[in-house]
Each structure stands twice: as C-alpha cells, then as structure tokens.
C-alpha positions as CSV (number, residue, x, y, z in Angstrom):
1,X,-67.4,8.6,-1.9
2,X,-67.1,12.7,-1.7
3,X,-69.0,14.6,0.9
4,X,-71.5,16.9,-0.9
5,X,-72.3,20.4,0.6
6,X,-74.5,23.1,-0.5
7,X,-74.6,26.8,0.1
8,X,-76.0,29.6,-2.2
9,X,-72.8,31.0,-2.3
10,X,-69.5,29.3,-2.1
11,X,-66.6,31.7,-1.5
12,X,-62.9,30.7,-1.9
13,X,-60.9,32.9,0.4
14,X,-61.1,35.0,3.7
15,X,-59.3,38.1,3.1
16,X,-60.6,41.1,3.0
17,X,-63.1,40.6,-1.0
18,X,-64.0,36.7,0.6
19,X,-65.3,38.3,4.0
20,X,-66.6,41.4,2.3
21,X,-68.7,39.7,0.1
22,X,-70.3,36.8,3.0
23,X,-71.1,39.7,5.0
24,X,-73.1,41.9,2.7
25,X,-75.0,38.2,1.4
26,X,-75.0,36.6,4.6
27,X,-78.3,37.9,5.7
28,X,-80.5,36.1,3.0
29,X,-78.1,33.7,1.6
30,X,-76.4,30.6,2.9
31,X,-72.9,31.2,2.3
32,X,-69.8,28.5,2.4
33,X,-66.2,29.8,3.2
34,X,-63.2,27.8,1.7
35,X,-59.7,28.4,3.3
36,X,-56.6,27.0,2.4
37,X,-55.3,26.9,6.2
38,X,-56.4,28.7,9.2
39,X,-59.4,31.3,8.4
40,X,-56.7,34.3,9.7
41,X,-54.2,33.2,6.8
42,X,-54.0,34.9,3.6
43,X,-52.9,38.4,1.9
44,X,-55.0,40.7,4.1
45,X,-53.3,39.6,7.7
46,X,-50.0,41.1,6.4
47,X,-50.9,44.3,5.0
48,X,-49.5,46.6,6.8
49,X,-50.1,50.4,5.2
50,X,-53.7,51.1,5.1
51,X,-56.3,51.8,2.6
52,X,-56.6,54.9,0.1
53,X,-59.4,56.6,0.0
54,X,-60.7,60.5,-0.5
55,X,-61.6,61.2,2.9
56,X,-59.8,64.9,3.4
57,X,-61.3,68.9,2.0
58,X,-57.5,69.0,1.6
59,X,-57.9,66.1,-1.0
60,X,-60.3,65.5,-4.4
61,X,-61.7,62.4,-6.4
62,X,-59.9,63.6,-9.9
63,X,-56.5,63.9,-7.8
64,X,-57.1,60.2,-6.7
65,X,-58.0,58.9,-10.1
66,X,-55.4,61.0,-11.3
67,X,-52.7,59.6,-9.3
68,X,-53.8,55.8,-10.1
69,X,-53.7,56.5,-13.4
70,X,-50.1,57.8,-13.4
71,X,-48.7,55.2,-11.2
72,X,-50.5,52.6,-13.5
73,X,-48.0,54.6,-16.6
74,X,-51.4,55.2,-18.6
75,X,-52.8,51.7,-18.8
76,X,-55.5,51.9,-16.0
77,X,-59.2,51.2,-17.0
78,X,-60.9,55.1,-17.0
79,X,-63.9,53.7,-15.9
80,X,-62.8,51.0,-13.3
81,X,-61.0,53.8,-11.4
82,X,-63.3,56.3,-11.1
83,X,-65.6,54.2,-10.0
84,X,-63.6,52.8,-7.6
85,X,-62.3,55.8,-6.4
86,X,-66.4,57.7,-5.9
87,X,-67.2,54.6,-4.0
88,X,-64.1,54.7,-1.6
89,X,-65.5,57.0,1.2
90,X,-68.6,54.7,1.4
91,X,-66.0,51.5,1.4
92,X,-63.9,53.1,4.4
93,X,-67.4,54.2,6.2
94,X,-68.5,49.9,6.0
95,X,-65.4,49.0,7.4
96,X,-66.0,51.5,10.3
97,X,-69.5,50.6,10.5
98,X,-67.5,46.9,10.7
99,X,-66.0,48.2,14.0
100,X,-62.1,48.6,12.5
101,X,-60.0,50.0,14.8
102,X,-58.3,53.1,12.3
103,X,-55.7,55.5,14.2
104,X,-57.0,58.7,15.5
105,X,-54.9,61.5,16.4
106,X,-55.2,65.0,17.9
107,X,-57.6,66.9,20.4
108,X,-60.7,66.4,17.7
109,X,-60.1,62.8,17.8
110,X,-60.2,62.4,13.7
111,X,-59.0,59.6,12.0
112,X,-55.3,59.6,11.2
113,X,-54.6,59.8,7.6
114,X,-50.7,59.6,6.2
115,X,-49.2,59.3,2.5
116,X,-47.6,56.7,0.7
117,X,-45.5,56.7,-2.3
118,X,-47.2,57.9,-5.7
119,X,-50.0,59.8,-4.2
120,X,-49.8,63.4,-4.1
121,X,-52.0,63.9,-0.7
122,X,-52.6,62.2,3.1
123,X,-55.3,59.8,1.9
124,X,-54.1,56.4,3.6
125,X,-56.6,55.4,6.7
126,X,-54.7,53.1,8.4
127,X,-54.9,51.0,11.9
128,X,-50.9,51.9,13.0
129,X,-49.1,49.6,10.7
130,X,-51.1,46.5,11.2
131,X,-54.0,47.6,9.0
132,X,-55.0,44.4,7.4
133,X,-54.7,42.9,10.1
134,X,-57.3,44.8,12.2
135,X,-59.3,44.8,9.0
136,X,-59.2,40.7,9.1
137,X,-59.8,40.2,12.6
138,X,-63.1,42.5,12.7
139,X,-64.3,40.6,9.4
140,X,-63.7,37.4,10.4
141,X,-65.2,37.8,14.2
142,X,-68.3,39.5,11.9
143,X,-68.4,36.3,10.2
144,X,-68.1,33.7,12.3
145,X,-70.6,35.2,14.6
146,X,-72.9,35.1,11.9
147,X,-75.4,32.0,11.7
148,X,-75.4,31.8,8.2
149,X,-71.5,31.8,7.3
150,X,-69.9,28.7,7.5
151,X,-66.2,28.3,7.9
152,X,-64.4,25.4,5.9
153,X,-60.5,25.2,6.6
154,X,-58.0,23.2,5.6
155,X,-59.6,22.9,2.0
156,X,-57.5,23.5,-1.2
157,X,-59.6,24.1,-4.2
158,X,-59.2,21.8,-7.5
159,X,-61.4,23.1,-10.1
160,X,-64.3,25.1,-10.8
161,X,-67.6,23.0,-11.5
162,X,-69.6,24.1,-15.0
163,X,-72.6,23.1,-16.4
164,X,-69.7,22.6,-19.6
165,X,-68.0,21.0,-17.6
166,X,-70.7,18.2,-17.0
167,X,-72.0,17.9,-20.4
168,X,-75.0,20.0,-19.7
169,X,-77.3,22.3,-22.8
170,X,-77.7,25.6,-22.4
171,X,-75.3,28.5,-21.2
172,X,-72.2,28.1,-19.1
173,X,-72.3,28.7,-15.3
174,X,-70.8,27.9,-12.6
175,X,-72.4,25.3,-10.7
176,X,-70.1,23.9,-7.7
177,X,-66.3,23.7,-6.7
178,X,-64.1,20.3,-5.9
179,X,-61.9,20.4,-2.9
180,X,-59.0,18.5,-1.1
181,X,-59.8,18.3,2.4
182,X,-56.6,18.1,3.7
183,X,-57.1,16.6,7.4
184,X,-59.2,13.5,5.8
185,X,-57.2,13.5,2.3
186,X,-60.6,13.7,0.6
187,X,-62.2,15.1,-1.6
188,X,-65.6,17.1,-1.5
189,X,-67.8,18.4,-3.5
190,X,-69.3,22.5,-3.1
191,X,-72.7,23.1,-4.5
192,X,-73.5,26.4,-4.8
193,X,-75.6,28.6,-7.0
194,X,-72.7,31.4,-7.2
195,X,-69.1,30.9,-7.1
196,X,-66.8,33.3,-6.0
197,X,-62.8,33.2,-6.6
198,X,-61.3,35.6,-4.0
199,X,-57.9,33.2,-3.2
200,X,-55.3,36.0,-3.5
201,X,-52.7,36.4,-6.2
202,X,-49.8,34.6,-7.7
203,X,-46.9,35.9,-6.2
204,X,-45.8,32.6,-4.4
205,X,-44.2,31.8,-8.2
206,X,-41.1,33.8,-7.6
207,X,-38.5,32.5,-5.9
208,X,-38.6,35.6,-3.1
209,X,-41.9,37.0,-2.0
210,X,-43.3,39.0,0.9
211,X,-47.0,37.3,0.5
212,X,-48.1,34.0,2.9
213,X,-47.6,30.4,1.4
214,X,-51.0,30.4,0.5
215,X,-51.0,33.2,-2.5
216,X,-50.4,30.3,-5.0
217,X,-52.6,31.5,-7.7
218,X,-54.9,28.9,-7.8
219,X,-58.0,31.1,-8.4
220,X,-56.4,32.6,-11.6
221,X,-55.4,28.9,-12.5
222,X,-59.4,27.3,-11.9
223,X,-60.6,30.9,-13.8
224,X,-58.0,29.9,-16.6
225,X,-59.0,26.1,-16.6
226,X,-62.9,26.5,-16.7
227,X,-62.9,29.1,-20.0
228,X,-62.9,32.6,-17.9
229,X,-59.7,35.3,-20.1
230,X,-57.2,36.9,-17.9
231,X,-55.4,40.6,-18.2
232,X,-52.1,41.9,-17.6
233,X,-50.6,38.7,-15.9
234,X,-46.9,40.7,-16.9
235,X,-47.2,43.2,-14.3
236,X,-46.0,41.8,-11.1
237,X,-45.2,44.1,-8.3
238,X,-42.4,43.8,-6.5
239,X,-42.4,45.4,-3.1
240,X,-39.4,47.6,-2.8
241,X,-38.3,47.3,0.8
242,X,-38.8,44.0,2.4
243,X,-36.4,43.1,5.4
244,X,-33.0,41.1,4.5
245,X,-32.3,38.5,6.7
246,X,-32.4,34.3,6.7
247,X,-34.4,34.2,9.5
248,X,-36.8,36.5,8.5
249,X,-37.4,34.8,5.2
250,X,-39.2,38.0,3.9
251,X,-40.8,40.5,5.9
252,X,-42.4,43.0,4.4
253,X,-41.4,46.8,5.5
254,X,-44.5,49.3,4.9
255,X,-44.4,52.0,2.5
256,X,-45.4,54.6,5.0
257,X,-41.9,54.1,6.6
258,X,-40.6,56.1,3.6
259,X,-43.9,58.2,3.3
260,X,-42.9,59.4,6.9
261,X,-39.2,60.1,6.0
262,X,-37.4,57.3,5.6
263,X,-34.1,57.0,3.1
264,X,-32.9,54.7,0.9
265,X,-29.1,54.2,1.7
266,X,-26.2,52.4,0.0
267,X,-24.2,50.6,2.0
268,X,-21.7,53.5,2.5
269,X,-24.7,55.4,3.5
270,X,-25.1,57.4,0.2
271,X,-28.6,58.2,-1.1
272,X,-29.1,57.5,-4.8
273,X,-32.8,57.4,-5.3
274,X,-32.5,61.3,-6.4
275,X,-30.7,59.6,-9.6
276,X,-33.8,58.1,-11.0
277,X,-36.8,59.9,-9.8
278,X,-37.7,63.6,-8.5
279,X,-40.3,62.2,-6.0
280,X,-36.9,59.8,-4.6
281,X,-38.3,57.5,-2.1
282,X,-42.0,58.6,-2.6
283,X,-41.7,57.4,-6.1
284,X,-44.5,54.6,-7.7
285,X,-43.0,51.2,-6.3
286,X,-42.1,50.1,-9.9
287,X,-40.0,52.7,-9.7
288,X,-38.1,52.2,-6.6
289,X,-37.8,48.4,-6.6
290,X,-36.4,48.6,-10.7
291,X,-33.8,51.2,-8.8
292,X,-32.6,49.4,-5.9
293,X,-32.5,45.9,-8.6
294,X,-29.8,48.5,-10.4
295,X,-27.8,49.6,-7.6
296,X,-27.6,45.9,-6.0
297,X,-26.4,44.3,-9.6
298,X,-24.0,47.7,-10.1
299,X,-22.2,47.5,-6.8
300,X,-22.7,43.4,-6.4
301,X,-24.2,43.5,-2.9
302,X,-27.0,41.6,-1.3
303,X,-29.5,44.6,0.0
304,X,-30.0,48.5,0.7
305,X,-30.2,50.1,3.3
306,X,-33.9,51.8,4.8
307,X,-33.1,54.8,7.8
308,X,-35.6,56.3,9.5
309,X,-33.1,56.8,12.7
310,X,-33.2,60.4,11.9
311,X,-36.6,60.4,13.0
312,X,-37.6,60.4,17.3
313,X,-37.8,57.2,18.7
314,X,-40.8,57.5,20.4
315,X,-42.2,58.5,17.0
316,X,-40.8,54.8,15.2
317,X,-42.5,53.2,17.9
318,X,-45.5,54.8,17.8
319,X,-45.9,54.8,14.1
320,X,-44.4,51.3,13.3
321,X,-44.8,49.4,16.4
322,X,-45.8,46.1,14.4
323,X,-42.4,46.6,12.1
324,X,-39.9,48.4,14.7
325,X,-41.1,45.1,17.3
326,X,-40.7,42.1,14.6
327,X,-37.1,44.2,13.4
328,X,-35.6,44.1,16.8
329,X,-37.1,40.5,16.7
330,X,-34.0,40.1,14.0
331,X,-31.7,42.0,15.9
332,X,-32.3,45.2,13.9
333,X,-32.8,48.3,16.0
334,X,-34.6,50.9,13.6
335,X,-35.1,53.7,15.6
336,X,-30.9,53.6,16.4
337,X,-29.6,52.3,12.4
338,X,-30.2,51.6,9.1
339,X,-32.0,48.2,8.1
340,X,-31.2,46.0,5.5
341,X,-34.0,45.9,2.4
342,X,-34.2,44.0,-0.6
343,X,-37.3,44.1,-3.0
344,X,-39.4,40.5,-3.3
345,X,-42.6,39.7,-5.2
346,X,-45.3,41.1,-3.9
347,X,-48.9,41.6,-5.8
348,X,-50.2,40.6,-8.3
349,X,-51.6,43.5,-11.0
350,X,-53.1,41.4,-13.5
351,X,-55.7,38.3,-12.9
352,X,-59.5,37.0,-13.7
353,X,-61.2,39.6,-16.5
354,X,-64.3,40.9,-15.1
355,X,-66.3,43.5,-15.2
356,X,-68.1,46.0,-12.5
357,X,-69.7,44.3,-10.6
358,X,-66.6,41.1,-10.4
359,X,-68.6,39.1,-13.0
360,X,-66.2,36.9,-15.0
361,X,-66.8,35.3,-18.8
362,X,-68.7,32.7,-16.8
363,X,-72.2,33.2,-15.5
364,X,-72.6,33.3,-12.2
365,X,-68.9,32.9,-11.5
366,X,-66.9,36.0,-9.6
367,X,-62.8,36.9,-9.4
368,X,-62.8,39.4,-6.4
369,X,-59.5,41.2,-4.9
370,X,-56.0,40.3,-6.4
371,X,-57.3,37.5,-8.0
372,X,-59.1,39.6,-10.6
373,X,-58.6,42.3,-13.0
374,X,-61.0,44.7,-13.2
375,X,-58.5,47.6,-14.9
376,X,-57.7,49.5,-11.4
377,X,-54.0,48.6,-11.5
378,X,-52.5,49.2,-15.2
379,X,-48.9,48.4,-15.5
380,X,-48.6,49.2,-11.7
381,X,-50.3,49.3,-8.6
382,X,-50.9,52.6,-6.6
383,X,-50.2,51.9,-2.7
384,X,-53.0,51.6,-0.4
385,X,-55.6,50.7,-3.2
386,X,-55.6,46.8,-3.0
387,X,-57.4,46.6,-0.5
388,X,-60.2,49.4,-1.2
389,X,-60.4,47.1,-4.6
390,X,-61.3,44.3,-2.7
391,X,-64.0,46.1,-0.4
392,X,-65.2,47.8,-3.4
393,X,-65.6,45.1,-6.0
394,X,-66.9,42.6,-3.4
395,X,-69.5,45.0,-2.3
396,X,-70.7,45.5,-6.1
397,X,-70.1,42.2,-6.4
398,X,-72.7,41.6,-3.5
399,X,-75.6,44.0,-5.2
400,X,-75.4,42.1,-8.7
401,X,-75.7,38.8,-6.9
402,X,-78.6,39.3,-5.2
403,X,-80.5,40.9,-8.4
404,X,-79.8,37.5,-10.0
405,X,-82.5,35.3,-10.1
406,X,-80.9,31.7,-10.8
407,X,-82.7,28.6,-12.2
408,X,-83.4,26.6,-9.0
409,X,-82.4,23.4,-10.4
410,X,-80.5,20.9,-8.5
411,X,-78.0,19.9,-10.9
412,X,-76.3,16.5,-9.9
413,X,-72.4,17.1,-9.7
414,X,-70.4,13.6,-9.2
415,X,-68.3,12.5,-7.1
416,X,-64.5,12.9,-7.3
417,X,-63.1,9.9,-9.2
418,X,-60.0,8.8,-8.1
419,X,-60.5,5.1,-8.9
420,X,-57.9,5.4,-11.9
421,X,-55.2,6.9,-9.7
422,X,-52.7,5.6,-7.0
423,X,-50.4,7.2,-4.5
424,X,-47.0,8.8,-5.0
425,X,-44.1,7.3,-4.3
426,X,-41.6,9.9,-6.0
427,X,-43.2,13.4,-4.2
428,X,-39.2,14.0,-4.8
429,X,-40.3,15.4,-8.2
430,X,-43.1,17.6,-7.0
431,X,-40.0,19.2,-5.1
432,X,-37.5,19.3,-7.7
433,X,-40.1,20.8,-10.3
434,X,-41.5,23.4,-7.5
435,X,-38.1,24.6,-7.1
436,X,-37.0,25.1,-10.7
437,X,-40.1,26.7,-11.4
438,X,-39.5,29.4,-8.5
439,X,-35.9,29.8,-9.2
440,X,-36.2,30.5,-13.1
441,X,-39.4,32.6,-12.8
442,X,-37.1,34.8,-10.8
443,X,-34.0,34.6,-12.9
444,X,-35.6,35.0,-16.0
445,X,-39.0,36.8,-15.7
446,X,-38.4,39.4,-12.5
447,X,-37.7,42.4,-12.5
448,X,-35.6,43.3,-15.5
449,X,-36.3,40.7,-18.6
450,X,-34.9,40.4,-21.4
451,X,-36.2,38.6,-25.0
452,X,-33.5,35.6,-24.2
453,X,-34.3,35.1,-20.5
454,X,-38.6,34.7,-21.6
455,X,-37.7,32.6,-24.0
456,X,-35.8,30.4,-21.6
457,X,-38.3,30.5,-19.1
458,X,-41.0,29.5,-21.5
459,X,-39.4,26.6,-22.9
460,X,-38.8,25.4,-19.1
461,X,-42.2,26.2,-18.5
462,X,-43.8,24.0,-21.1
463,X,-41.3,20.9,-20.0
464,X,-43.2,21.2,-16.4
465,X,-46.6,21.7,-17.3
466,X,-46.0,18.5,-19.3
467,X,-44.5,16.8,-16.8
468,X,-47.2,18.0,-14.2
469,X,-50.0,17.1,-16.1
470,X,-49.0,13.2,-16.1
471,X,-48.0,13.0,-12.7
472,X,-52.2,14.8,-11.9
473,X,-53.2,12.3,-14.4
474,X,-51.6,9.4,-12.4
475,X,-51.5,10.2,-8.8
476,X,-53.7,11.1,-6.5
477,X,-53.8,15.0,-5.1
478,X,-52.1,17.0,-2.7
479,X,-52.1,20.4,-1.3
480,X,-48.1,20.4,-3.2
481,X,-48.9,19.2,-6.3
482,X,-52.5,21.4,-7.1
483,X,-50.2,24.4,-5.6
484,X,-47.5,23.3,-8.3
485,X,-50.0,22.8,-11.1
486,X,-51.8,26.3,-10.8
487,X,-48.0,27.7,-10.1
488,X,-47.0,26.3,-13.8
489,X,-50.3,27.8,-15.1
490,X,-50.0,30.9,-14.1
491,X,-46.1,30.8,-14.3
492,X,-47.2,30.4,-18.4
493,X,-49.4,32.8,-18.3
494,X,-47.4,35.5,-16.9
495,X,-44.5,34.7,-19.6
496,X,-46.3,34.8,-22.7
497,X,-47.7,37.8,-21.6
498,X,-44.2,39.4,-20.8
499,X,-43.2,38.0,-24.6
500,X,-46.1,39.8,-26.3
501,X,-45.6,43.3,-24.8
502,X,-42.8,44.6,-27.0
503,X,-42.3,47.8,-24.5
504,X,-41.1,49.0,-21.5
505,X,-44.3,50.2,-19.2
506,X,-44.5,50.2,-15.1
507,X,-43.6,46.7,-13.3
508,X,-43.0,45.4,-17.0
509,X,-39.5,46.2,-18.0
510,X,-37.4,44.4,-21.0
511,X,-33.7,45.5,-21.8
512,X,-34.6,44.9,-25.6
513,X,-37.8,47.2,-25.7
514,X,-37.3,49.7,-23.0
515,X,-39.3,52.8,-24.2
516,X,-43.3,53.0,-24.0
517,X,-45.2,52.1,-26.8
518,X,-47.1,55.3,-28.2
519,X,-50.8,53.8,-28.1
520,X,-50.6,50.5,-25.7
521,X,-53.2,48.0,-24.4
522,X,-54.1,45.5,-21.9
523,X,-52.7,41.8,-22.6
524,X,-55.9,39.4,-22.9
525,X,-55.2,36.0,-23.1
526,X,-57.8,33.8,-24.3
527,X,-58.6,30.5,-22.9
528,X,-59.2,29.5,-26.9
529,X,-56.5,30.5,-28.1
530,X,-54.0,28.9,-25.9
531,X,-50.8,29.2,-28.7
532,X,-50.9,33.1,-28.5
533,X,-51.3,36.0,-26.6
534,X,-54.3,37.9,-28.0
535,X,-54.6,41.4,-27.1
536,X,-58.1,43.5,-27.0
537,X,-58.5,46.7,-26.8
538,X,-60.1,45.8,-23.3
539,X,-62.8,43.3,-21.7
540,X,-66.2,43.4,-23.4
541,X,-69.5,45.3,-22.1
542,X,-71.7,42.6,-20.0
C-alpha cells in the first residue's frame, strides 16, 4: 500500500521559485516540499552571478526591459518583461528582508552592484560569486524553521494527479502528485489542493552540462504528460565559459569574470571575440558560446582560454573567491594564467506555458522558475534574470493562490499499482539508452544544427521513447529510469521544436536557415496534437 499525505500545497523543488513560493503561503497554508536529494541540491546552490534588477539613479526600467528584449533577439513576451522587470526592486528588497547576505562596498556601505554580459548598466546584486548559494541557504533555514513547511527528500516525482486523470466530471485540476520514495523504494501518494512544478530545467539531456544531476526535466515532462502546452523548448543556453578539466566534470565559471575584464584567448593567446561581436566578451551568451563552438571546430582543439591575470590578485580573490578557490582546487592558478573554458548546457529558455501569475493550462496547477515559460527569455536568456524570474513569478504565483477559493472536496486518489510489474534484471539498458540519448542530443541538436543532424536525432529519439515506454510498462520504477523517461520526453520535445523553426534566432542556430525570419513567433506544442509542432501567436489570456 502507498503512504498518503496531504498539504494544501505540494511544491516540487527547493530552489529559489520552490522556497519562494512556501514562504509567502506558509503562514496560512500547509505546504509539502518534494526534493529529489538533499533539500540544498538543485539549480540555485550553483548560481554564481547574482540577480538583475533596477536598483541604481544611474539605471532605468525601459533600459532593463530593453536589454532583455535584445538579448532574447526580439522574441521576448512585451508584457512578461515589463512586468517582471517593475517588480524586481520589490523582489531584491524580499530577499533582503529574507536576510541574504548581498556584497557591500565603500564608506556608505551600499550594496555592490556589477555587470554582466548583455546589459548595458551595473544592475547585478550579487553575494561575491556564491550568490545562489547564499540565496538557498537563507530560504531554506526560513523554511525549515517554519512550523508549517514540511521537507520531503529523497522523493522523485512520477506524475501529476488530475481529476482527468481519475475519471472524474467537471473541469480539470490538479489534485495530487505520485512519488518514488527512494530510501523505502515506495511509492507515495501527495494530496494537495494546489500543485506546484518548480523542479528546474532540462539541461541534464546533453551530454555536457554545468547544472546538478537533478535538472532532469521532469517537471516539463509531468506538465507535458498531464495535458499542460510548452514554449520554446529549442532555445537551450549554453553557458559559454565552464572550466575544462576531467576532474572537474563541469564547473561553471561566472559571467562577471568577463563583466570585470576577463578575455577570451586562443590557445596562442590571441583574442578573437572582436571578430564576431562589438561588445566582445560582454556579448549575449548565445553569442559567445556559438563563437567559441567556431574557433574550437576551426582550429580542432579541446577549449579556450578565460584571463583575468591582468587584473590584481587581491582583486580575483576578493571578487571570485568561490571560483579562484575551486580553480586552484584543479591546479589552475587564475590570478597568475589563463584557464581552460569550454561552453556546456546550461538553462533552459523554454518550458511549462503559463501565464502571470505561473498558472498553467491546468487549474490549480503551477510551472515556476526554469521549469516554465512565461515569455521573459525569447530565443535567449539575459544574465542575472533567472533567478529574479523565479522570485518574481513564485511571489505572483503566491497572491493568485491564495485568492483561489478551491472546492473542499476530498477526492480519493489510489494507491500506486504496481501488482502488474516485476523487477529489472537488465538496468544495463536503462544505461545504454541514457547514454545514447545524451550523446546524440549533443551531436545532433547543440549548438549548431543542421536539417540532417534533427532528423537523426528524432528518428533516435522515437526508437527510445518506444523502447522506454515498455520497459515503464513492465518494470517497476527507479530514480534512472523516470529520470530517463522525462529525459526522452523532453529530448522530443526540444527537437521537433528545433525542426519547425526554419530560422536562425539567439541560442537556436541551423546551418540550413541561418538568417532571422522577418515576423517570428514562439513554438507551442500542443499536448493534442502530438504529430506536429503547432505554433501560436503566443499563450492565451486566463
């Protein structure tokens, strides 16, 4: 038998939208956390930069929007960045109120504010160059000193419960979630009256990432699965300058090191990135990643090179102690050479449709952070404004929920029913399918794609999701195989999307289209209509 819980609000994810959102309902709800691991692990631990917000006289709310717009090459929602951008001050003033630790400077004490690549002003607050991580730690101590948060680790999310879902009249809502405990290889069942998807993004599909193990998609996947459309799953970002080394795997090397002077070097020490755009290093990331993908396939080498040496020590170590520490970890001295930077998947633009207040197509069912869309991003992601999305859109988030009043029915959900199933004894093909799938979403649908490579990919694609779908259907579950199964789904999603943009615009970039489309639109895929990629001209008024 399952073990049933219930909460008012069942939350999956404790990053920075998962946290934002239990605090701000805590106080008259009863609110469930779901993690995948440990309650620190996720997306927001390992941001390093900060978070963009207008917070200078030097700086203005129509340069902001203005400066999302152009790093999202003209595909941003209007509306979804101004009004994320006149609700950023009041974001960065809750996360003070929070108790984050952000860098001051100077005799006047005032909070430290430095630029990042695509913004034309010093609008980044940050906390040194462990932002997200002071962010997480002052959330999650918040939270778990709260008496009406409850923590629930160790629990990977199967599939969103509807009232569709169990045969039930009336409108669709979200009703409960199932989940794989993993220490007790059960699984449970969430009740909750809202559900809130707020797991990250998808990036864990390439082959080379800078995100945790955890950003498997799986909120974009259940979204997908229980009838909710998605946007603009082709633009992936990749991070331009993550460290290159074995042991490393892939550390991620903040974008403020080249806001505060740092070069991009060949290996001879040449800088090129004057030969494809004005700004150089302080160019959009889509920009600088697609330029450093050239030079490495031009000259056959492995990585680039990232100096900052130029710069006083003492001013590395005080700016970057989190990056200059874990570097000489590696044997890489920064403030004394050049270290060696590749690009590697990093964020995930596209996601869950929703609207304002991170309602999806489902009633009472919300997509919150990087597992949404909400139109902020476009074809590319401005630095420093993931995580003022997530604080945000969990905050609006917060005030819709609690002008809901929801049927207080108790609607029955079953248990898991497993009776049908048995255990694996050939996990060897969970392995060999998860490593395909990583290796030809890299080859064939990174950086630069072609007509040829998507086409590849997709007919690989559709040979694992068949092949997933049995072994679900026949074995029992585990955190690798429902990591796998939303991987496939969103590995699908993200290459019919590529196929059906016949241009070249930010992160998405195709050899056989590679102008910009005069008049261009989000890609909306319809759960319905599952054989195409339907484009609208964007998500629907609620």
């Amino acid at each position: 038998m399952s073990r049933h819980y219930k909460h008012d609000i069942v939350i999956i994810g404790a990053g920075a939208a998962g946290l934002t959102l239990a605090l701000e309902l805590a106080d008259c709800h009863r609110v469930a956390i779901l993690t995948k691991a440990d309650i620190r692990e996720g997306s927001t631990l390992y941001a390093q930069g900060g978070v963009a917000a207008v917070l200078s006289d030097k700086d203005t709310t129509e340069s902001h929007i203005n400066d999302t717009i152009d790093a999202g090459a003209g595909l941003g929602d209007p509306e979804a960045i101004r009004f994320t951008v006149e609700h950023s001050k009041e974001s960065i003033d809750w996360l003070i109120n929070q108790g984050v630790p952000f860098t001051r400077y100077g005799e006047k004490d005032e909070y430290h504010l430095t630029k990042e690549g695509g913004h034309s002003h010093r609008r980044i607050i940050h906390s040194a160059d462990a932002t997200g991580l002071a962010i997480s730690k002052t959330l999650i101590k918040n939270a778990t000193n709260h008496p009406n948060i409850d923590f629930f680790p160790d629990r990977v999310a199967i599939d969103v419960v509807t009232t569709k879902k169990l045969g039930l009249a009336g409108p669709n809502r979200a009703v409960g979630v199932y989940a794989l405990n993993l220490k007790d290889d059960l699984v449970e069942v969430f009740h909750g009256r809202f559900i809130s998807l707020a797991c990250g993004g998808s990036s864990k599909v390439y082959l080379y990432t800078s995100n945790p193990d955890t950003a498997s998609g799986d909120g974009i996947a259940m979204a997908w699965r229980a009838g909710c459309r998605v946007g603009n799953m082709e633009f992936n970002q990749f991070h331009p300058t993550c460290l290159y080394d074995a042991k490393a795997k892939t550390f991620l090397i903040s974008e403020a090191v080249r806001g505060e002077g740092g070069k991009l070097l060949l290996p001879d020490g040449t800088a090129f990135m004057s030969k494809f755009d004005k700004r150089e290093e302080l160019a959009p990331r889509d920009i600088v990643a697609r330029a450093i993908d050239h030079e490495m396939k031009r000259l056959g080498i492995h990585h680039v090179l990232l100096d900052i040496s130029h710069k006083d020590p003492e001013f590395i170590k005080e700016h970057f102690p989190t990056i200059y520490k874990r570097c000489l970890e590696y044997g890489h001295d920064m403030t004394k050479e050049p270290i060696p930077v590749v690009p590697a998947a990093h964020y995930t633009c596209g996601g869950v449709v929703v609207d304002q207040h991170s309602a999806t197509d489902i009633s009472n069912l919300y997509a919150i952070g990087e597992t949404a869309y909400t139109g902020l991003h476009g074809a590319n992601r401005l630095a420093s404004n993931s995580l003022l999305e997530c604080i945000v859109f969990a905050r609006s988030a917060a005030s819709h929920i609690a002008t809901i009043q929801t049927l207080n029915d108790d609607i029955s959900i079953p248990d898991w029913d497993d009776s049908k199933v048995t255990d694996s004894d050939e996990d060897v093909v969970i392995t060999h399918n998860w490593q395909e799938l990583r290796r030809f979403m890299w080859d064939y649908v990174g950086i630069v794609r072609t007509d040829k490579r998507l086409l590849r990919a997709k007919h690989r694609v559709d040979l694992l999701l068949s092949e997933i779908q049995e072994f679900y259907a026949n074995y029992k579950v585990s955190n690798d195989l429902l990591e796998l199964r939303n991987l496939a789904m969103v590995a699908d999603l993200i290459i019919r999307s590529a196929m059906s943009r016949k241009e070249s615009r930010g992160l998405h970039f195709t050899l056989d289209y590679p102008n910009k489309l005069a008049d261009s639109k989000p890609t909306i895929l319809v759960p319905n209509n599952r054989d195409t990629a339907k484009t609208e001209d964007n998500y629907v008024e609620r």
